[in-house]
N, C-alpha and C positions, 0 to 999 in steps of 0.2 A: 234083786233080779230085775233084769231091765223087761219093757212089756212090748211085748209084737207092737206092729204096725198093721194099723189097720187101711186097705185099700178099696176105693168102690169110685162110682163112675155117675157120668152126668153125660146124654145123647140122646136125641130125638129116637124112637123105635125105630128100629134095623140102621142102627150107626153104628155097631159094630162094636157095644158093650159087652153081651156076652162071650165072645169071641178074643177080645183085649182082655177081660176077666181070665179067662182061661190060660192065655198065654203070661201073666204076668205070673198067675198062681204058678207055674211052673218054675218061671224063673226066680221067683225067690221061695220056691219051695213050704208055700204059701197053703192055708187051708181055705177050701173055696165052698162059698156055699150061694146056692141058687137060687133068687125068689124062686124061679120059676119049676123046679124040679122041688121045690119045697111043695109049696101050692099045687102043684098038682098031683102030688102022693099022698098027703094028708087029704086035699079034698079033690079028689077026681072025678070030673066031668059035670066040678060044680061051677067052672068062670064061661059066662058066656055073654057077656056083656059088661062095661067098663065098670057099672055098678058092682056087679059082683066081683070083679078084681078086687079094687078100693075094701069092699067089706071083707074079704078073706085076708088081701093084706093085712087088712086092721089087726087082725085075731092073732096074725103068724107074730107082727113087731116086737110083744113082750117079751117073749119066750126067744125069741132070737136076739134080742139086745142082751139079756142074762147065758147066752151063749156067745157068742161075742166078746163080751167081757172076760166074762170065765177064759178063753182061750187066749185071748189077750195078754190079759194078767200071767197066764202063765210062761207069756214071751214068744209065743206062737203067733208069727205074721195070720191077719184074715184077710181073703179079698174078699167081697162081697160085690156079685151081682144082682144088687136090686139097684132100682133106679134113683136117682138123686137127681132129678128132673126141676122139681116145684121144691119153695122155699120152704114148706111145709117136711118135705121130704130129706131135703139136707141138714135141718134142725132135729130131725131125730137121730140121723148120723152123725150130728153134732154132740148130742147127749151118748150118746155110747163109747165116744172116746174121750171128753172131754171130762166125766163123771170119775173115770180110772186113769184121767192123765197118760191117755196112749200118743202117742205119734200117730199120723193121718196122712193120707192123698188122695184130694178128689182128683181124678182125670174126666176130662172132659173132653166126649170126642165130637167134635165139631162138622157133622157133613152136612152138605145140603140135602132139601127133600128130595128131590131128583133121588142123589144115592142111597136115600134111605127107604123109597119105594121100591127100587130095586132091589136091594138087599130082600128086601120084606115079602114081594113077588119071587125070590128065587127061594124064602126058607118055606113058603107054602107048598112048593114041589117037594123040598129036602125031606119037610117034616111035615105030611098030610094032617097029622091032628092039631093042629095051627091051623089051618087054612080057615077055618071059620071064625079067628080073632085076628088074623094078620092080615088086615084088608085096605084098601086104601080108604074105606069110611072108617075104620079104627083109627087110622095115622093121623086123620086129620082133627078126629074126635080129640085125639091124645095130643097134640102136637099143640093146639089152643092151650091147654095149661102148661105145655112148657115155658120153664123160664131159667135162661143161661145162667152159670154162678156169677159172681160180681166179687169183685178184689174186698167191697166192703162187708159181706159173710166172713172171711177172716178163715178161707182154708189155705191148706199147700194144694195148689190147684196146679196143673201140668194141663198144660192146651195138647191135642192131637187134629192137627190139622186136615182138611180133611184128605181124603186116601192115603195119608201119613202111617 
């Protein structure tokens, strides 16, 4: 039996990851699953500072690399929107497909901060229980560890350029 493909993303906050997440899950009929609606039904109204993201994340990655897998293996495309920002981050999306020999695409949406303030200012309105982690001293907190993929990590990487 051949194994889904597994799909997830690389973008500065409010570049329009989750959003392309949604939309691809669609089109290939794809199972989608969300750091962010993960994290915050198992632990609610415990992230209120970048430290506490990082340590929740930590907890969720096991349990969700062996689901992952699991759906994988059974041929079932995954998108995943959690971030694949830092090198650290894309070495564990490396391990979960690479361990089951899945097929992979990182996309990588490429906007500038201008757009990605933006974005981020208008989801604080959309979505009031953000407003106190979607700030412009979070973007720039977050935006210091990013670091673009590189041809030499060795994924299928698709650039979306920006308001592409």
């Amino acid at each position: 039996m051949n194994k889904g493909a597994l799909t997830f993303f690389c973008g500065k906050m409010g570049a329009g990851k989750t959003t392309k997440s949604r939309e691809i899950s669609q089109e290939r009929n794809a199972v989608l699953l969300s750091e962010d609606d993960w994290l915050s039904s198992i632990y609610p109204n415990s992230i209120k500072t970048l430290e506490d993201y990082i340590e929740y994340s930590d907890r969720l990655k096991p349990q969700m690399k062996k689901l992952v897998q699991s759906i994988l293996v059974s041929g079932s495309d995954v998108v995943m929107d959690f971030p694949a920002n830092t090198i650290p981050q894309r070495e564990w999306f490396k391990s979960i497909f690479s361990e089951i020999q899945a097929p992979h695409e990182l996309i990588y949406i490429d906007q500038p901060n201008e757009i990605c303030l933006g974005q981020i200012a208008k989801r604080r309105i959309e979505q009031p229980q953000r407003a106190a982690t979607d700030t412009e001293e979070m973007f720039e907190m977050v935006t210091r560890y990013f670091v673009a993929p590189t041809p030499e990590e060795g994924f299928n990487t698709t650039v979306v350029e920006a308001n592409a």
